[in-house]
C-alpha positions in Angstrom: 5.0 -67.6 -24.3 6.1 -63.8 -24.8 9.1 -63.6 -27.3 11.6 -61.0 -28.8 14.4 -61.7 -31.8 17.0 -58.7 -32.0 19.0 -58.8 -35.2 23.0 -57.8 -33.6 26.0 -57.5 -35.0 28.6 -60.2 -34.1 30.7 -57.6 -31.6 27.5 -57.3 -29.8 27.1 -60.6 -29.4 30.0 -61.3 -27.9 29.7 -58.6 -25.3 26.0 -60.3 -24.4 27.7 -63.5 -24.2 30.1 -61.8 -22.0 27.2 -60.3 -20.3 25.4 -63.6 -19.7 28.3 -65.9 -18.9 27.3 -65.9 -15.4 24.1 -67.5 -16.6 24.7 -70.2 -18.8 23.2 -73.0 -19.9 26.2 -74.9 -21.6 23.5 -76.1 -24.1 24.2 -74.2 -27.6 21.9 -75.1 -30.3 23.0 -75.9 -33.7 24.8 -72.6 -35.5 24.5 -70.7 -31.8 27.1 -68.9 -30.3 25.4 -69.0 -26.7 22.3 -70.1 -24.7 21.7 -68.5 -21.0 18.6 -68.1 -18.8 18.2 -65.0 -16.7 15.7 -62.4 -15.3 13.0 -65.2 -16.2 13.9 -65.3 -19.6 15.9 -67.7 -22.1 18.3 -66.2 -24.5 19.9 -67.6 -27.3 21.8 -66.0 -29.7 22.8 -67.4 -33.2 25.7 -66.7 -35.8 22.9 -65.5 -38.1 22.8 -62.5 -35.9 19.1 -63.1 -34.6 19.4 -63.2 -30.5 16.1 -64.6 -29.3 14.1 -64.2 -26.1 11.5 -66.5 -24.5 9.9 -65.9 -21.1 7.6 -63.8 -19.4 10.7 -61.5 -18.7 10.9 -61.6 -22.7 10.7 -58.0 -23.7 12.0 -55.8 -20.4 15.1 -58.3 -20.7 15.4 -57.5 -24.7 14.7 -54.0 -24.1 18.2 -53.7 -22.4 20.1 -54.2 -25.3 17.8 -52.2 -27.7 18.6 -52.1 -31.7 16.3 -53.9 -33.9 13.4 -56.1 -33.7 13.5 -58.9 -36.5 10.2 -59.5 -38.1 9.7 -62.9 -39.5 9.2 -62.9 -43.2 6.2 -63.9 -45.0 5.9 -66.7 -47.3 5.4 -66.5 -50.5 2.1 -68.1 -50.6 0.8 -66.9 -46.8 -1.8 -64.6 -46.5 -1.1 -60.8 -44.8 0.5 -61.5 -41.2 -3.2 -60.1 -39.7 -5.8 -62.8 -41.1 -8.2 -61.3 -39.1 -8.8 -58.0 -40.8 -11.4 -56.4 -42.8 -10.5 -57.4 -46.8 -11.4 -54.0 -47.3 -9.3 -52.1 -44.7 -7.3 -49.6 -46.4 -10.7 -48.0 -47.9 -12.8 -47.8 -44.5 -12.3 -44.5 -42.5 -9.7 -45.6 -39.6 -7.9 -44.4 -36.3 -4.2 -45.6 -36.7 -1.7 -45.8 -33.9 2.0 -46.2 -33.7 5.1 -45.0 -31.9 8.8 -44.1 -32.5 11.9 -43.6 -30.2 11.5 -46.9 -28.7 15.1 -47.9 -29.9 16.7 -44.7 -29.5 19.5 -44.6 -26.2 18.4 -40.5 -26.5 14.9 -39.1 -26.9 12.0 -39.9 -25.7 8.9 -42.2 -26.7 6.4 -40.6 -29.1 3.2 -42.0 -29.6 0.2 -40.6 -32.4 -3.1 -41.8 -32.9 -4.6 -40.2 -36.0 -8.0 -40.4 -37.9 -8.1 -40.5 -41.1 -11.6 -40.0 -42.7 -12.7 -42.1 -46.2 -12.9 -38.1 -47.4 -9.4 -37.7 -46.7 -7.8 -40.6 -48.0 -7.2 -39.8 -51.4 -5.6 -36.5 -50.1 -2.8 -38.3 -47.7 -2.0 -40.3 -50.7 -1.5 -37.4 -52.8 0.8 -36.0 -49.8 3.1 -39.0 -50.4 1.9 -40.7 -46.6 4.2 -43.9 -46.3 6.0 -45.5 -43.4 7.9 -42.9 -42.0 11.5 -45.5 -41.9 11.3 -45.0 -45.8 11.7 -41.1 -45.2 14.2 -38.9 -44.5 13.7 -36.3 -41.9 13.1 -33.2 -44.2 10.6 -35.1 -46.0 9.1 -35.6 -42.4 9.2 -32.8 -41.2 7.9 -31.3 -44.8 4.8 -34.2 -44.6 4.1 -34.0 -40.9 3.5 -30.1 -41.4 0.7 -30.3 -44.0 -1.1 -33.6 -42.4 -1.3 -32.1 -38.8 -3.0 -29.6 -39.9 -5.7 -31.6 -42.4 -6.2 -34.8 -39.7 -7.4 -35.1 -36.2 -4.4 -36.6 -34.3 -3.5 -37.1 -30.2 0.1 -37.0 -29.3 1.9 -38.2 -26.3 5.5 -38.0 -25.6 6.9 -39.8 -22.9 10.4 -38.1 -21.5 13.3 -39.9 -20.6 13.2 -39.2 -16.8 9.3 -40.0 -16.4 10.1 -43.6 -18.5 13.1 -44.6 -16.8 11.0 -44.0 -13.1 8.2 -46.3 -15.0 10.8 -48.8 -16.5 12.5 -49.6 -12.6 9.3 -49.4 -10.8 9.0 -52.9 -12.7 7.4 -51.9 -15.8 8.2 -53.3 -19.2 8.4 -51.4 -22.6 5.9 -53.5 -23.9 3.3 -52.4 -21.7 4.3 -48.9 -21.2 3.9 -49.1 -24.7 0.4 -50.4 -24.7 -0.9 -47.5 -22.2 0.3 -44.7 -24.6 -1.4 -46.2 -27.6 -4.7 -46.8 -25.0 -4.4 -43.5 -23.9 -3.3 -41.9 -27.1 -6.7 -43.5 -28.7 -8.9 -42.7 -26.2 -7.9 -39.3 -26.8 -8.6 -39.1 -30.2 -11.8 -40.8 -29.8 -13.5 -38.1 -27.7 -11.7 -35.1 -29.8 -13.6 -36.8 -32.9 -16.9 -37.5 -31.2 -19.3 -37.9 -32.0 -17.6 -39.1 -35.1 -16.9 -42.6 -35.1 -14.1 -44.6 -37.0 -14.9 -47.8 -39.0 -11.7 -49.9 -37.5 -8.8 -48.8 -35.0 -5.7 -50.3 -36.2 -2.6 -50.6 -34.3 1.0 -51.1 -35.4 1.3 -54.7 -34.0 3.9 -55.0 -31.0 2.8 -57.3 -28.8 -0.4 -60.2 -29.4 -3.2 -59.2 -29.0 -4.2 -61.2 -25.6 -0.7 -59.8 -24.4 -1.5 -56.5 -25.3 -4.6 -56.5 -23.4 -3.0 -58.1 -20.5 -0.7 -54.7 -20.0 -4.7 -52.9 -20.0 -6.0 -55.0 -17.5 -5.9 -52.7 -14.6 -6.9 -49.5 -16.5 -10.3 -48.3 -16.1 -11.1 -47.6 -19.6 -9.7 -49.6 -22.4 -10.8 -49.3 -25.9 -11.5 -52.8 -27.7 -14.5 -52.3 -30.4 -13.4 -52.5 -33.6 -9.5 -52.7 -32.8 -7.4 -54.7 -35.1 -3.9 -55.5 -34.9 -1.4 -55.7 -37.7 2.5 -55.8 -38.2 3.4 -53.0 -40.1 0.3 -51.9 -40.2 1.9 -48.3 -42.5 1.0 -50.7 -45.1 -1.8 -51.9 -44.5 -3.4 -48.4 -43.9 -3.1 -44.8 -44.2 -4.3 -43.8 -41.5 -1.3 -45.7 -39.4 1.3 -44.0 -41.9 0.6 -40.8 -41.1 0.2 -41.3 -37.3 3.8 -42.7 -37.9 5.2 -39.6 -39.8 3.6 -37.3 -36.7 5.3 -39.4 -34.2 8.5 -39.2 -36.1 8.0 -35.3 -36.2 7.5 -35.4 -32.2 10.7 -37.3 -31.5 12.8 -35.8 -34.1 11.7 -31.8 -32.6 12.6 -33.1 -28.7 15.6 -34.8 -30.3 16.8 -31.5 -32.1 15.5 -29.8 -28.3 17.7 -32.2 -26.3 20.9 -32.1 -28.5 20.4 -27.8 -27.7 20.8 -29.2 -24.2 23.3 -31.2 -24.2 25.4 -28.6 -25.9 26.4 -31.0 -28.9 24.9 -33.4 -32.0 23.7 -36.2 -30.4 23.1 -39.7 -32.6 20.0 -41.4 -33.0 19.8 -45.3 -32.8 21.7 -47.5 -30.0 25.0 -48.0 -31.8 28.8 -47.2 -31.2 28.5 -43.8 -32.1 25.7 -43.3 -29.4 28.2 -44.8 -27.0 30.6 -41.8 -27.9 27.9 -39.1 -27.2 26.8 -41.0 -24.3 30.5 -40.7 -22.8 30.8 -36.7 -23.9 27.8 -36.2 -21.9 28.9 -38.0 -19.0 32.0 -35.7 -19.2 30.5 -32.7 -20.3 27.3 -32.8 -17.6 28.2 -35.7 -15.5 26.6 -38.6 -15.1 23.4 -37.3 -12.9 22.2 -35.6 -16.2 22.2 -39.5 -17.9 17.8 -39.5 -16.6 17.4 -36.7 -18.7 18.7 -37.6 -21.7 18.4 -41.2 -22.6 17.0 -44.8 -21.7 19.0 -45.9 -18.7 18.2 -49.5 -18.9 19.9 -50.4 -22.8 23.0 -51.8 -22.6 25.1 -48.1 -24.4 24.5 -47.1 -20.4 27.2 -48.9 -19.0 28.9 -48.9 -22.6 28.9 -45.2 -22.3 30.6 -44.9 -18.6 33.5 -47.4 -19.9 33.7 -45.2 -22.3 33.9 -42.0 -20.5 36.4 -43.6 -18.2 38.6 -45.1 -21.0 38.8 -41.5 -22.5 38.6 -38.5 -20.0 39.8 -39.8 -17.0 
């Protein structure tokens, strides 16, 4: 069974409570706040701040509400969340994947695939590669300038009016996600040939079988040699850099579309995004919303009360 936990604060809780009132269970687990069951999906939320998700409708139904995914935290004594990898991964020459903007109300979705070579390892270290979420966006920007020019890379960027067509034709982030790192891959694979990497490592968002699930219908999908791994910056190079690039993309189209929009607009999915979210609506109107940001999170409708509440 698919499953998402979103870490919220307790105002957001209550507003999803409010959300799901319609659809409750009346069955509240032991230091929960609410249980409900809609869009095939369970959803129960907790005073810890973890809401969780169970169901095939798991992550499109999660996706509404965006913010942060919680990742479980590893024991002490357990061995690396991906059991299944080579003991000698972050030496072997690697194609890393991962994406950003996936959280953010405005912006689009950035994915990078990028090879890194055994030659070029000690190089990116030098650099200072690391996850790009431990770096600012002048050390980014300043990182992401040297690397793009040293390592082969593929970059797709998915707007917000192609993704929200995708996302109400039916299809969930999680597997829009999975054809951008397939595609972003496949990419990078012929640019390199006939070069070959030693692993293809992806930062870990869905299981595996899952992941290939969202594939099933495309003609080529790439499976030799592909390992999965939550954060997988860590675990090699290779994906580090691929996430700096992506973070490079988003943050460019995010400078772009705040040039648009005529205004600083906020990164994330909180209260301040709301605010920008109800400027543009007044500023543009709210036929410009496609354009601009994910119209299936929650700051959507967040954004009109908004706009309502202060300019009209």
């Amino acid at each position: 069974m698919s499953h998402v936990v979103l870490l919220k604060s307790y105002p957001e809780i209550k507003e999803m409570q409010a959300h799901y009132e319609p659809f409750s269970t009346g069955k509240v687990p032991p230091g929960g706040v609410f249980a409900a069951k809609a869009n095939n999906c369970s959803i129960t939320a907790y005073k810890s701040g973890k809401v969780l998700f169970q169901g095939a409708g798991a992550e499109s139904e999660s996706a509404r509400w965006g913010g942060d995914i919680a990742k479980p935290k590893a024991k002490k004594e357990s061995k690396p969340a991906a059991a299944n990898l080579p003991e000698n991964i972050s030496s072997l020459s690697c194609i890393g994947s991962d994406e950003v903007g996936t959280g953010d109300f405005f912006g689009p979705i950035t994915v990078v695939a990028a090879y890194v070579s055994q030659a070029n390892l000690p190089l990116l270290k030098e650099l200072g590669v690391r996850d790009s979420k431990n770096l600012n966006d002048e050390k980014i920007i300043s990182i992401a300038k040297q690397i793009k020019e040293v390592i082969p890379y593929s970059l797709l960027t998915l707007h917000n009016d192609k993704y929200n067509k995708l996302q109400m034709s039916g299809m969930s982030q999680g597997k829009i996600k999975a054809l951008l790192h397939n595609q972003a891959i496949g990419h990078l694979l012929e640019k390199i040939a006939p070069e070959q990497p030693e692993v293809i490592l992806i930062d870990q968002f869905a299981q595996k079988d899952v992941y290939y699930q969202y594939l099933k219908s495309q003609p080529k999908v790439h499976r030799d040699r592909v390992y999965f791994s939550t954060k997988a910056e860590s675990v090699h190079l290779a994906v580090a850099a691929a996430s700096i690039l992506a973070r490079y993309a988003f943050v460019k189209h995010f400078d772009k579309l705040a040039k648009e929009a005529g205004f600083p607009l906020t990164k994330g999915a909180g209260g301040k995004v709301d605010e920008a979210g109800a400027r543009l609506i007044h500023e543009k109107g709210i036929e410009a919303l496609p354009q601009f940001v994910k119209l299936h999170f929650a700051n959507t409708e967040k954004s009109k009360k908004l706009y309502r509440k202060k300019y009209m």
